[in-house]
Backbone bond lengths (Angstrom), bond angles and torsions (degrees), N, CA, C in turn:
res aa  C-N    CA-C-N  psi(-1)  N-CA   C-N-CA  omega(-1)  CA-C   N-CA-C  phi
1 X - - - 1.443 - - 1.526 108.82 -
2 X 1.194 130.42 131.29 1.571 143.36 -137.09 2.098 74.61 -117.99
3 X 1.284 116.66 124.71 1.617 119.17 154.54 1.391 114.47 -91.29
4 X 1.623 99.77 127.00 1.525 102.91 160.18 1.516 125.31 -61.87
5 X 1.177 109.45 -49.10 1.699 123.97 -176.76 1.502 119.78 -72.83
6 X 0.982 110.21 93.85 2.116 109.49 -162.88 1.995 93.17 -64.86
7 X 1.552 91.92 149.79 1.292 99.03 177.01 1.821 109.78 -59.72
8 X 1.590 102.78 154.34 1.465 112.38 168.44 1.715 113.30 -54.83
9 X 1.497 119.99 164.02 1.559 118.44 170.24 1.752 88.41 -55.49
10 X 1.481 91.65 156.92 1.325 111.56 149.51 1.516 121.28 -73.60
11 X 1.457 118.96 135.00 1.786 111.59 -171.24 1.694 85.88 -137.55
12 X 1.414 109.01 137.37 0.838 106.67 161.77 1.743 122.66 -115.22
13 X 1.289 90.26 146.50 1.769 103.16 -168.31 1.675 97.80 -60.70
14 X 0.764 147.38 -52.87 1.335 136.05 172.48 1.424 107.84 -39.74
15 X 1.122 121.86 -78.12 1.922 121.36 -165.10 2.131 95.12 -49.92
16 X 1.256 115.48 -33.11 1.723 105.53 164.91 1.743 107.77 -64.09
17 X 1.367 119.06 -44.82 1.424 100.06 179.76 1.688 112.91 -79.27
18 X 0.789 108.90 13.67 1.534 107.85 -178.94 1.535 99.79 -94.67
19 X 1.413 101.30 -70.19 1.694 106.91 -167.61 1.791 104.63 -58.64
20 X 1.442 116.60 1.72 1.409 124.89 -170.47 1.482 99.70 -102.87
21 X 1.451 125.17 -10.95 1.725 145.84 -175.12 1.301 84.48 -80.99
22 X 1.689 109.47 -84.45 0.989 146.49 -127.54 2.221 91.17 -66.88
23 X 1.003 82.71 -46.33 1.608 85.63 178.07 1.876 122.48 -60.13
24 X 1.615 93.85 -46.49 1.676 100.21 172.28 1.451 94.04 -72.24
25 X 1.312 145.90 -48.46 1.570 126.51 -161.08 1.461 108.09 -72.02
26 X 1.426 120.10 -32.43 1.472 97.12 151.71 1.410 139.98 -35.15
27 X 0.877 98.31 -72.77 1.926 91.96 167.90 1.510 121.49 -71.16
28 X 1.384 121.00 23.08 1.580 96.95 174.93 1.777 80.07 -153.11
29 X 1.443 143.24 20.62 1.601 134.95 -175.22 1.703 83.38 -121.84
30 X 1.831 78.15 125.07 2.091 78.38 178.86 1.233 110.23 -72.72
31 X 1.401 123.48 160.28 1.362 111.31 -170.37 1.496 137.06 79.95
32 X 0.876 106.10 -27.80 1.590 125.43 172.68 2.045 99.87 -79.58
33 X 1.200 103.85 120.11 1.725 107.62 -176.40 1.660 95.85 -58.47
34 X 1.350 117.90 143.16 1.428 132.08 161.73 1.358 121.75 -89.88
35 X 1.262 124.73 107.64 1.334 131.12 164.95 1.665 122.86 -26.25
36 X 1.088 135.88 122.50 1.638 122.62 171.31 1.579 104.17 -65.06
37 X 1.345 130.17 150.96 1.295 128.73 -165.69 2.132 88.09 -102.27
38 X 1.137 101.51 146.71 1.731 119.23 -179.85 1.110 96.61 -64.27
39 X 1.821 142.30 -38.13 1.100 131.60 179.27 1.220 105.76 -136.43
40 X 1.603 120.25 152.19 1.707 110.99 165.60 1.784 101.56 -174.39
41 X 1.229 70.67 162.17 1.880 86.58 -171.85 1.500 105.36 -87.07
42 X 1.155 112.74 134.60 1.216 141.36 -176.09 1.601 119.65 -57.17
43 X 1.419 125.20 94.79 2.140 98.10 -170.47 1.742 126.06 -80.75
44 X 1.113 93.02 24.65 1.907 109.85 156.38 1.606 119.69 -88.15
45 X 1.560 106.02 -25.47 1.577 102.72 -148.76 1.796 109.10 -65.15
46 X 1.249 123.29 157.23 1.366 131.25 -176.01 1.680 89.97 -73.90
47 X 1.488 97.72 148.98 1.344 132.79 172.99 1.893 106.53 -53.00
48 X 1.314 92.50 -63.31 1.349 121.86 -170.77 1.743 106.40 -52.62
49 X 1.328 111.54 -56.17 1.533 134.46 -176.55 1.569 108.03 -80.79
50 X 1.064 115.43 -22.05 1.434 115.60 148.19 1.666 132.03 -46.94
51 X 1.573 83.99 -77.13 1.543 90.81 161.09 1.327 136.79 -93.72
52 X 1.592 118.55 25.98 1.240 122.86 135.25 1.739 120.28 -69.87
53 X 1.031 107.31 -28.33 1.461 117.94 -177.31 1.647 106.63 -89.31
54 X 1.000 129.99 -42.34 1.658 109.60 159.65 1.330 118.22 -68.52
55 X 1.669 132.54 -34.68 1.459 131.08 157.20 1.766 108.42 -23.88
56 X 1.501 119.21 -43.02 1.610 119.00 -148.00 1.447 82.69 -105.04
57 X 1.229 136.29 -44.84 1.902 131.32 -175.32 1.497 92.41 -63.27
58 X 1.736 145.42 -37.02 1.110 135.71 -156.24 1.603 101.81 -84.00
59 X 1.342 110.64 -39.35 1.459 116.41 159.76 1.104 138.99 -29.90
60 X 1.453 88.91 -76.16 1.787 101.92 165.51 1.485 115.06 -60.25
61 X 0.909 139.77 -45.39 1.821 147.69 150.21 1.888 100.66 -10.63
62 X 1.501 80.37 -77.21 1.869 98.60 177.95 1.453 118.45 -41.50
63 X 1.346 140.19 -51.30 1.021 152.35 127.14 1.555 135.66 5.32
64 X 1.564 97.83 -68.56 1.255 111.57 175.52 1.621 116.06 -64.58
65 X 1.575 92.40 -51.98 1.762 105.00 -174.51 1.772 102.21 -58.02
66 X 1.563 112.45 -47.29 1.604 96.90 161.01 1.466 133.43 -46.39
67 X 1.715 113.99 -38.37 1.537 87.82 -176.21 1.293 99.49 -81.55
68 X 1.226 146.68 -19.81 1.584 150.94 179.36 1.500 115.20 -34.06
69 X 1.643 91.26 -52.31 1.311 108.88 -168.43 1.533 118.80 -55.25
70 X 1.480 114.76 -65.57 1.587 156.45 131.96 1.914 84.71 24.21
71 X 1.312 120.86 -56.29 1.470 131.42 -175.73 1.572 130.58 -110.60
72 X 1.365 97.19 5.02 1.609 106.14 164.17 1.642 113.17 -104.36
73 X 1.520 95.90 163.99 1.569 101.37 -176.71 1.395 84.72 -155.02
74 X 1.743 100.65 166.38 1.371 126.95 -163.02 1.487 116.33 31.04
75 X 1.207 124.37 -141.41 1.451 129.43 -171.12 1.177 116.83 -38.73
76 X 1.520 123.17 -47.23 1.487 110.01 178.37 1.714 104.14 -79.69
77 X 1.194 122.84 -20.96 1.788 99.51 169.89 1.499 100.97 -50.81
78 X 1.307 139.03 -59.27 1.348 145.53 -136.19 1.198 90.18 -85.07
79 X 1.201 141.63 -13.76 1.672 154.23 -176.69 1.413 92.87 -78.01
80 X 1.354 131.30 -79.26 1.325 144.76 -129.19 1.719 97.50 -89.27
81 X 1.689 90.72 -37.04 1.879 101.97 -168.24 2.192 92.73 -67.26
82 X 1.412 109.52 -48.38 1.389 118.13 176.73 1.798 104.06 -53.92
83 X 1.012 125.47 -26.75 2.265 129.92 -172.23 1.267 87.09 -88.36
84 X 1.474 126.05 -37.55 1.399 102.74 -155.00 1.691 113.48 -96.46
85 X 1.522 112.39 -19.51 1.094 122.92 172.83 1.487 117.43 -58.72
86 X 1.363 123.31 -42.08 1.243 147.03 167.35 1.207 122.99 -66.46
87 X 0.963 146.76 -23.16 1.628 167.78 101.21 1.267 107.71 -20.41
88 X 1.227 130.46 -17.21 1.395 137.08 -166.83 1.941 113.22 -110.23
89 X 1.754 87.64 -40.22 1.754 110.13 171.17 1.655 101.73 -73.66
90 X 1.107 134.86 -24.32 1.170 121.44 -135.20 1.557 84.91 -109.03
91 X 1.429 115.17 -36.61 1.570 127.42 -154.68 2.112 86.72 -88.94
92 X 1.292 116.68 -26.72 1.659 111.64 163.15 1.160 137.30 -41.77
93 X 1.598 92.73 -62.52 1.268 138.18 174.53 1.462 79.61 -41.54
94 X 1.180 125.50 -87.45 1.705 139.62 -127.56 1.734 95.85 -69.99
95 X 1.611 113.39 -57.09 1.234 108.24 179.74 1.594 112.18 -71.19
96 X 1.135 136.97 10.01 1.653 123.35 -171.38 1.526 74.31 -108.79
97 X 1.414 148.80 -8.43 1.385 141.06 -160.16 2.053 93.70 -102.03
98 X 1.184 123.99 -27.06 1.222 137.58 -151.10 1.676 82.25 -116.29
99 X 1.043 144.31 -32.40 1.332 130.37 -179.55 1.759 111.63 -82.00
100 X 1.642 119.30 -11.99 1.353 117.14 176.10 1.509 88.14 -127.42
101 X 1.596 125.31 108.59 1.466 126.57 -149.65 2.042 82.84 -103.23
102 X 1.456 115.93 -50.95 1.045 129.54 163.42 1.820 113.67 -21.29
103 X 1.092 111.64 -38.04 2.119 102.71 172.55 1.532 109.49 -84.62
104 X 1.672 119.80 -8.91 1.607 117.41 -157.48 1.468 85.93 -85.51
105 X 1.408 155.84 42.04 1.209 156.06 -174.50 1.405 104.79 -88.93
106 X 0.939 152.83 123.20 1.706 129.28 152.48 1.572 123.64 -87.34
């Protein structure tokens, strides 16, 4: 039997755990140059303005997993309804922490 579809490259799982080394020993092998990270949190930023700003990402989270939901059935409703509830605890948590600003002290 003649295949239309030519096999994928060969990859080997080793050269992935390597470049998967090679990436964490960057940031922790002295001497080795450190990559700047594409995103990162700032070590000035306010406590408070912090977690106003995960309050508004937990939102939008909340949101999304609602319209998601709106079009799932069976297991993944109970999936999405279980992400969004939790997304929902977590974003509480954060604003009942931002409504007594007075404990965010360290």
């Amino acid at each position: 039997m003649i295949k239309i579809t030519p096999d994928p490259p060969c990859t080997s799982m080793n050269s992935t755990a390597e470049d998967k080394v090679d990436s964490i020993s960057q940031e922790t092998v002295p001497g080795k140059p450190r990559k700047q990270p594409l995103f990162s949190v700032r070590e000035d930023i306010n406590l408070q303005d912090a977690l106003t700003s995960v309050s508004q990402l937990l939102k939008t989270a909340e949101y999304v997993a609602d319209d998601i939901s709106t079009g799932a059935n069976g297991i993944a409703s109970d999936q999405i309804w279980t992400v969004t509830h939790s997304v929902e605890m977590a974003r509480a948590m954060v604003d009942a922490l931002l409504e007594r600003p007075r404990r965010l002290t360290i």
